[in-house]
C-alpha positions in Angstrom: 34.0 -0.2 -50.9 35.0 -3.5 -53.1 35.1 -5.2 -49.6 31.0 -5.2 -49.3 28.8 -7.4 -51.2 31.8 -10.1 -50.9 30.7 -12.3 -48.5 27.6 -12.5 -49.5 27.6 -12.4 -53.1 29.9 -15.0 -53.2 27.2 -17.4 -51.4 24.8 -15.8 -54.4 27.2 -16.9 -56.6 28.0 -20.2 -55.4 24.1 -20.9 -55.1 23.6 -19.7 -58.8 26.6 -22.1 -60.8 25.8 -24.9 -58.7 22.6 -25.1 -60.6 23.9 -24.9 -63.9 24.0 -28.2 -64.8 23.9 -28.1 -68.7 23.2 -26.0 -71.4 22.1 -26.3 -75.0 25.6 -25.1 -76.5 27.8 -27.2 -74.2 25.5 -30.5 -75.8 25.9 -29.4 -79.4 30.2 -28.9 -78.9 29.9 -32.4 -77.1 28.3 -33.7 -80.4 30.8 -32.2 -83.1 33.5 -33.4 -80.8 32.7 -36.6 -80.9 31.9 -36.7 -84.1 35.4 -35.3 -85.0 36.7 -37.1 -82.4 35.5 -40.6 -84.5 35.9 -39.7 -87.7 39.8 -38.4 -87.1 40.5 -42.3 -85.4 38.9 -44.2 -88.1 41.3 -41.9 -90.3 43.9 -42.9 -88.1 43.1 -46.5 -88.2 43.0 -46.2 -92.3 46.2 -44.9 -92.3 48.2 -47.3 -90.0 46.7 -50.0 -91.7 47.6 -49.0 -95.4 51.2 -47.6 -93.6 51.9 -51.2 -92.5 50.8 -52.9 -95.2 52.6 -50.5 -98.0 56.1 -50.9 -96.2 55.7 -54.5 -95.9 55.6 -53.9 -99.7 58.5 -51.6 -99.7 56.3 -49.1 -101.4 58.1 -46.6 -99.4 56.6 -43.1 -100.9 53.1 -44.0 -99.7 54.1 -44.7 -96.2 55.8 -41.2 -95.9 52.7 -39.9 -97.2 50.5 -42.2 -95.0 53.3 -41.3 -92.1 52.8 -37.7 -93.1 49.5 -37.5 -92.9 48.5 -39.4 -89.5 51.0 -37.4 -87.5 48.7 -33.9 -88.8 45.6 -36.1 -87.5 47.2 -36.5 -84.4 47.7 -33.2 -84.3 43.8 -32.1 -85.2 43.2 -34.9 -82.3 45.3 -33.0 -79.8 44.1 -29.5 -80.8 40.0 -31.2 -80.3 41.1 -32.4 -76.7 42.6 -29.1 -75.4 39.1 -27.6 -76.7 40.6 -25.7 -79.5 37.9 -27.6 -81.5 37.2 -25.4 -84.0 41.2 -25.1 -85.5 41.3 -29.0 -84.8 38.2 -29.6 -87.4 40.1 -27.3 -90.0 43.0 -29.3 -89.5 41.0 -32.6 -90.2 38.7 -31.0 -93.0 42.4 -29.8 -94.7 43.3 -33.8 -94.3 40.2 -35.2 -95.4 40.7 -32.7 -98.3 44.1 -33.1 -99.4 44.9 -36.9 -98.6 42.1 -38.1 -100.9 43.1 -35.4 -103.9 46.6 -36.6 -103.7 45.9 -40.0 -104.3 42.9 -39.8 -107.0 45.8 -37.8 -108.6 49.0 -39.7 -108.7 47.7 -43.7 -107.2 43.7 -44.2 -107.0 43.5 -44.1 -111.1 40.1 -45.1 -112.4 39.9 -48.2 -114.5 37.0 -50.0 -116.4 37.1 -52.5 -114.0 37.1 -50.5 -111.1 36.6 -47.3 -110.2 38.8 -44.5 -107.8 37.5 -44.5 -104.5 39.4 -42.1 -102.6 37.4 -39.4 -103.2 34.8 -40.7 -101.6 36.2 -39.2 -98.0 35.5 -35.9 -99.5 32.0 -35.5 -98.6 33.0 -36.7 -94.6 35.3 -33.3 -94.3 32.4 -31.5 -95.8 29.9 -32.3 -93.5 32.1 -32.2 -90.9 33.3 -28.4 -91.8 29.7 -27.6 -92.5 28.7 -28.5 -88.4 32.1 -26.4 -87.0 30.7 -23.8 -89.3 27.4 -23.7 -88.2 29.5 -23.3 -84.5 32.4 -20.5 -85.6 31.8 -18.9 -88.8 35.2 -18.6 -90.6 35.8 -17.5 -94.5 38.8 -20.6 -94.5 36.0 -22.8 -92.9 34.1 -22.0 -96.4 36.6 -22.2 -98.6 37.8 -25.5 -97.4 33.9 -26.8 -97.7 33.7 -25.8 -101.2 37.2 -27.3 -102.2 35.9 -30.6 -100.9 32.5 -30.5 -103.1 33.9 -29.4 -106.0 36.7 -32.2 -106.0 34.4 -34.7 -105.1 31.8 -33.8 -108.4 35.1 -33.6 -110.6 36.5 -36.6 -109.4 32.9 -38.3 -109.6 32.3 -37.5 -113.3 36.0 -37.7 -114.4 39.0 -40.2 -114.9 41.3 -37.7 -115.1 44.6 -38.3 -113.4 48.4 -36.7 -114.6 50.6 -38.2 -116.2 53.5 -38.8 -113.6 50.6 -41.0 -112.1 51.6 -44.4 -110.8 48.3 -46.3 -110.0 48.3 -49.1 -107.2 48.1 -52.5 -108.4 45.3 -54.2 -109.2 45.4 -56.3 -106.6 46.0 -53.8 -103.7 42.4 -52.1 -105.4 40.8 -55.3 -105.7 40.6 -55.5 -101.6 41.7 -51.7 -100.5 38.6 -50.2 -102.8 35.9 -51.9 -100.8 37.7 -51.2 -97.4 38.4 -47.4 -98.7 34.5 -47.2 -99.4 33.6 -48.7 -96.6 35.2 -46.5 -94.1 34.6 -43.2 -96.0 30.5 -44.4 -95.6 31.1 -45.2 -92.0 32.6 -41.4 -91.9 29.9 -39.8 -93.7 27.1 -41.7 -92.0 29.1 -40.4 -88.5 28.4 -37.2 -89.5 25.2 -36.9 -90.6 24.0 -38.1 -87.4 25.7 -35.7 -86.1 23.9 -33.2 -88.3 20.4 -34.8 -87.4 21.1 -34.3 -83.7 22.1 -30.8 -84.2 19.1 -30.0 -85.7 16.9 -31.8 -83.0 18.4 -29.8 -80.6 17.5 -26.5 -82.0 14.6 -27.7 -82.8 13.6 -28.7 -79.5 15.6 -25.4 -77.9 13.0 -23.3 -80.1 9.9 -25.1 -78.9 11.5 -24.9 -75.4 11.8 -20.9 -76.2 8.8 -20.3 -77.2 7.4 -22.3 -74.1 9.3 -20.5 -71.6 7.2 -17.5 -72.9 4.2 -18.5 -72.2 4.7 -20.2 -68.8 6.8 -17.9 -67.8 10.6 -19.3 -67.4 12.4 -16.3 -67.8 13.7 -13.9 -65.3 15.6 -11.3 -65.0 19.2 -10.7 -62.7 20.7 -7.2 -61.9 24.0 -6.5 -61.7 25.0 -3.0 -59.7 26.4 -0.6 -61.6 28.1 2.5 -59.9 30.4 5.3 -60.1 34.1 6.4 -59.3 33.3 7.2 -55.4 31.7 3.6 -55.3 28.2 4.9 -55.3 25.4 2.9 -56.1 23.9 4.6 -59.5 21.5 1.7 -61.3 22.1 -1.9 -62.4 21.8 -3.8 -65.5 19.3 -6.3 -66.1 20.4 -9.6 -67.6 18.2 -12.3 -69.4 18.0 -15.4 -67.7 16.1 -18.6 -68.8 15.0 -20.8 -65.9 14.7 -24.4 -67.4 12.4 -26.8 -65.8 14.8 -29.8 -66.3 18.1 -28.0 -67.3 18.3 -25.2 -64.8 20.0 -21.8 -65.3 21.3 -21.6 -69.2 23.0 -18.6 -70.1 22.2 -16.2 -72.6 24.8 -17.1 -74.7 23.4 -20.6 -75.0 20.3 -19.7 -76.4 20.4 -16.0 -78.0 21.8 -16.8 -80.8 19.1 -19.7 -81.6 16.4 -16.9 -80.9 18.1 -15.0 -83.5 18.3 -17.0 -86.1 14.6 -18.0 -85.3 13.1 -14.6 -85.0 12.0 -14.9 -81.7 14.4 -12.0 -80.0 11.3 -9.2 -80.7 8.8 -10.9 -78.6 11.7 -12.3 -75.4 12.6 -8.5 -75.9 9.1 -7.0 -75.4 9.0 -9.4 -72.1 12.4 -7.7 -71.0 11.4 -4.3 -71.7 7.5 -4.7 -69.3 9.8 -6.5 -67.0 12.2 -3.6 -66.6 9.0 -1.1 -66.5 7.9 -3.2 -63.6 10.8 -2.9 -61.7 11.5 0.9 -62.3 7.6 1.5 -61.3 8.5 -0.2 -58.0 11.3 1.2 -57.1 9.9 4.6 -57.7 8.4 4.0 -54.7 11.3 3.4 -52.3 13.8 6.3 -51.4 16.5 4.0 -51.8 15.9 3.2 -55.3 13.8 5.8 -56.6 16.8 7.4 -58.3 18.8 4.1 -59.4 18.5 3.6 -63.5 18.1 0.2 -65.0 20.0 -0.4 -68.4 18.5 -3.3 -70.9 19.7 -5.0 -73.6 18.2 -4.7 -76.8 18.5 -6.3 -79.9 18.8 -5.1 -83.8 15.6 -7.5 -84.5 13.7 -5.3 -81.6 15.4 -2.5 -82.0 14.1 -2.3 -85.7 10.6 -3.7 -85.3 7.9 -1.0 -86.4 6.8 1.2 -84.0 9.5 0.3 -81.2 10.1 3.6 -80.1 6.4 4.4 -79.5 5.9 1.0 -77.7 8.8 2.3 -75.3 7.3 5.6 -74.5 3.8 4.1 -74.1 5.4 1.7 -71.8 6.8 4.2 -69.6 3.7 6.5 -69.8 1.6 3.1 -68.4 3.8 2.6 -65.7 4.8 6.0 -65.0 8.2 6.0 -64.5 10.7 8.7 -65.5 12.0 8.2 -68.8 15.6 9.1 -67.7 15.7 6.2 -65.4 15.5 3.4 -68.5 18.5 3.0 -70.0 18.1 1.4 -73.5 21.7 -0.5 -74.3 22.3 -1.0 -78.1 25.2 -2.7 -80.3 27.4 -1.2 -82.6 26.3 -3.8 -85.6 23.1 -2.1 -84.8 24.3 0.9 -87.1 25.2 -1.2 -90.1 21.4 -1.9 -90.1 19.6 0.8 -91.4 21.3 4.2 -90.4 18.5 7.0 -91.5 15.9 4.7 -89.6 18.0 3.9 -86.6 18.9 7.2 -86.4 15.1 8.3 -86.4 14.0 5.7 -83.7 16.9 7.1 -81.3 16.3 11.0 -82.3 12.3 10.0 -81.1 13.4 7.8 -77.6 16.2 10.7 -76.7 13.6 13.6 -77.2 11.3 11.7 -74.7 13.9 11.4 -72.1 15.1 7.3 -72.7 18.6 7.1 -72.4 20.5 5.4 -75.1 23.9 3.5 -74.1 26.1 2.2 -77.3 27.2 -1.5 -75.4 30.4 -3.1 -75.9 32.1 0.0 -78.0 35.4 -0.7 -79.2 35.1 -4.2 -80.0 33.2 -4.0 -83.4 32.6 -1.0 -86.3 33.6 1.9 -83.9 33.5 5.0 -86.0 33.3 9.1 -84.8 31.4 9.9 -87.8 28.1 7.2 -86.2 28.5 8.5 -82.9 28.3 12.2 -83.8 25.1 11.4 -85.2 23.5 9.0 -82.6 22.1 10.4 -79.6 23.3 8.1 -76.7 24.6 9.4 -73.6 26.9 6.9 -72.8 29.3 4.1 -74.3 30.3 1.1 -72.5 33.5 -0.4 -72.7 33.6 -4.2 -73.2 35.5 -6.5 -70.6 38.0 -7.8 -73.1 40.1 -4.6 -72.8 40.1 -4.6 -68.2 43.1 -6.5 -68.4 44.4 -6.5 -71.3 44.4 -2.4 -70.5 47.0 -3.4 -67.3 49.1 -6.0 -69.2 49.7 -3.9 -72.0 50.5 -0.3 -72.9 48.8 -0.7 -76.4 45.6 -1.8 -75.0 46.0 0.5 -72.1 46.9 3.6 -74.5 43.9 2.0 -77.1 41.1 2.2 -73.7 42.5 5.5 -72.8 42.2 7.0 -76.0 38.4 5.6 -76.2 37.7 7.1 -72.6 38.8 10.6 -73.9 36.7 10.0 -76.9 33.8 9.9 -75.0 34.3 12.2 -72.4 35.0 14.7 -75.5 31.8 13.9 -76.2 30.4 15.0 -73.6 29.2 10.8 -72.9 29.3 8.5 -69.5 32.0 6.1 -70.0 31.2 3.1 -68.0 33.2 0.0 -68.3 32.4 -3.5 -67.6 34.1 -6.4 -66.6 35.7 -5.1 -63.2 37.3 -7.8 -60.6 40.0 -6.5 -58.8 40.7 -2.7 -57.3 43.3 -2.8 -59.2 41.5 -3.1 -62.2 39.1 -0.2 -60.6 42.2 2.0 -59.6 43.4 2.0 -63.7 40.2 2.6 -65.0 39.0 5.4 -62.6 42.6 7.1 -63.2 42.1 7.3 -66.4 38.6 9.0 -66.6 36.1 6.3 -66.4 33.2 7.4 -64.8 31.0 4.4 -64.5 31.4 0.7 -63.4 30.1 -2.6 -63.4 31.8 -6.1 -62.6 31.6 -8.8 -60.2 34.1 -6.5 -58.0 30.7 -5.1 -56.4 28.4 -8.1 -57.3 27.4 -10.8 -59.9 24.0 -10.5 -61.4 22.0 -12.0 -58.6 17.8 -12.2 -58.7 15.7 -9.2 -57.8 15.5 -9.7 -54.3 18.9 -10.6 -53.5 19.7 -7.1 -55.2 17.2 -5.3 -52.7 19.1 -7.2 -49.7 22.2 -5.8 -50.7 21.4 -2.4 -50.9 22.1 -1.6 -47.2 25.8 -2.5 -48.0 26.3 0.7 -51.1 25.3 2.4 -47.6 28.8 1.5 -45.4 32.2 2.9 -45.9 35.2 0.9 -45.8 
């Protein structure tokens, strides 16, 4: 059976990532590369220059520092251009955080004539932290941002320096102050642009949102789902937003925007009368009349008021068989509101919706939540497929969550499958349920409906 669908699915496949030409996320990296990218080589720049000019003047300790510190920008550089960006940044932030504090310390000592100007590259690795944040949340990401603020305010309303200091000459400040504060405002200035694009683009990506709505942009893709004799037994339906000018962007290019901008209830409601739709339809045909259709849905939707009557009213409009809807939930869902969440899946599971707990394993698994919630079936992320065949831990991790859910009397279903190999494992092991690109990509409606004939063959 993993021989059908290949042909054409890969033509489905082709068609669809050929016209995925950009996405919103993609632009925003570009950005904070760049920016990165630019203010490490000015840093660079700085730092050859001063290296030169100190050994000329045999002042040998700051050229091992200056030495010291443009091999780790190299470094950052190198880590940015193998798209490890986000490690790179903390590697430039830590540079643009302790280069400058070293040298107000023991060689930028204020004067009443002039004042210490290395600090002023401080607020360059903050900003520039603060947009790799804003990408991948990291607790060093914050500490490092705060270290930079709070020594640029203590080094901006304070002389102090200790007492091994040596300060430069006066000369070397007269000229290398205004050159030091004109390349830490060239820095800063780089990324705050930066910033202002960033925020353009989500601003225009939530107008664009809330546009598609309303004309209409979104659609939905199924991916077949089936069991361990290769049985067609339902699909899952997948978000896609159909840009006018950008094409296909993925979910994970613009989910998290809708998020953050409370727009996930209202895109969710469209998903959920979607789904109805298609469920009321295939009611109808004897081919589909029994396949189920799982959805994804949110902790924003999930948790609206009155959510789990607007489901049953939905399936009462339609009338369509409340087994058939699969509603797929989180595991951060939990951490929410227990006692409520609990109430809203006690109310769908007495009416017959079927609750699936999505991606289980890979965020607060715990017995004690899942003897409580009334799902039917977990589904086990794509991270462990083959990390389950190249290792024993994994494997003996995935085969220990199988047996917790067939103990539990739940469908295991696991996503992610490519190879038979990968099929073989899983359904040795107890997995009941599968879904990957083995037996087809998530393809539009009616290239789903053409391949039906295909569940039909045997190998």
């Amino acid at each position: 059976m993993a021989k059908y669908f290949t042909v054409d699915l890969v033509m489905v496949a082709s068609s669809y990532f050929k016209k995925q030409k950009k996405n919103y996320h993609p632009v925003k990296d570009q950005q904070l590369t760049i920016a990165a990218k630019a203010n490490i080589f000015i840093c660079l720049i700085f730092c050859l220059f001063w290296t030169i000019y100190f050994a000329f003047a045999q002042m040998w300790l700051i050229v091992y520092m200056d030495v010291f510190f443009t091999l780790v920008s190299l470094f950052s550089l190198f880590l940015i251009y193998k798209r490890r960006i986000s490690a790179g940044i903390l590697l430039s932030q830590f540079v643009l955080l302790v280069f400058p504090v070293i040298f107000c310390l023991f060689l930028d000592v204020a004067t009443i004539d002039r004042p210490r100007v290395a600090h002023l590259f401080l607020p360059a690795g903050a900003i520039l932290g603060y947009l790799n944040y804003r990408r991948d949340p990291s607790f060093l990401q914050v500490v490092l941002i705060l270290l930079s603020i709070a020594c640029f305010i203590f080094f901006s309303g304070s002389s102090f320096t200790i007492d091994s200091a040596i300060p430069l000459s006066e000369n070397i400040r007269d000229h290398g102050g205004w050159i030091a504060t004109c390349v830490a405002t060239l820095m800063i200035c780089i990324s705050i642009y930066t910033m202002q694009l960033e925020i353009q683009i989500e601003n225009s990506m939530v107008q664009d949102l809330r546009l598609a709505l309303s004309k209409k942009q979104f659609e939905l893709f199924f991916q077949p789902q089936i069991n361990s004799s290769e049985t067609l037994i339902g699909a899952e339906a997948l978000l896609r937003w159909h840009h006018p000018d950008l094409g296909y962007i993925p979910t994970k290019d613009f989910i998290p925007a809708a998020e953050t901008f409370g727009l996930m209830p209202e895109i969710g409601e469209w998903v959920l009368v979607q789904a109805c739709k298609v469920l009321q339809d295939w009611n109808k045909q004897e081919e589909t009349k029994d396949l189920t259709l799982s959805i994804n849905i949110s902790a924003d939707h999930f948790m609206q008021p009155n959510f789990e009557q607007t489901v049953i009213d939905l399936l009462q409009r339609y009338d369509i068989n409340p087994s058939r809807l699969i509603l797929e939930i989180t595991e951060t869902i939990a951490l929410i509101n227990c006692v409520s969440m609990i109430e809203k899946m006690n109310f769908l599971s007495k009416h017959g919706v079927q609750l699936s707990l999505d991606d289980f394993g890979t965020g607060y698994s715990s017995l004690s939540y899942l003897q409580k919630m009334p799902i039917s079936q977990i589904k086990i992320d794509r991270s462990f497929v083959q990390a389950a065949l190249d290792d024993k831990r994994s494997n003996k991790l995935v085969t220990g969550i199988i047996k917790i859910g067939l103990d539990l009397n739940l469908r295991v279903l696991v996503e992610g499958i490519e190879t038979p190999e990968q099929f073989n494992a899983f359904k040795n092991n107890g997995c009941t349920e599968f879904q990957g690109y083995l037996w087809g990509c998530p393809m539009p409606l009616i290239d789903f409906i053409k391949q039906l004939p295909h569940f039909n063959k045997k190998v």
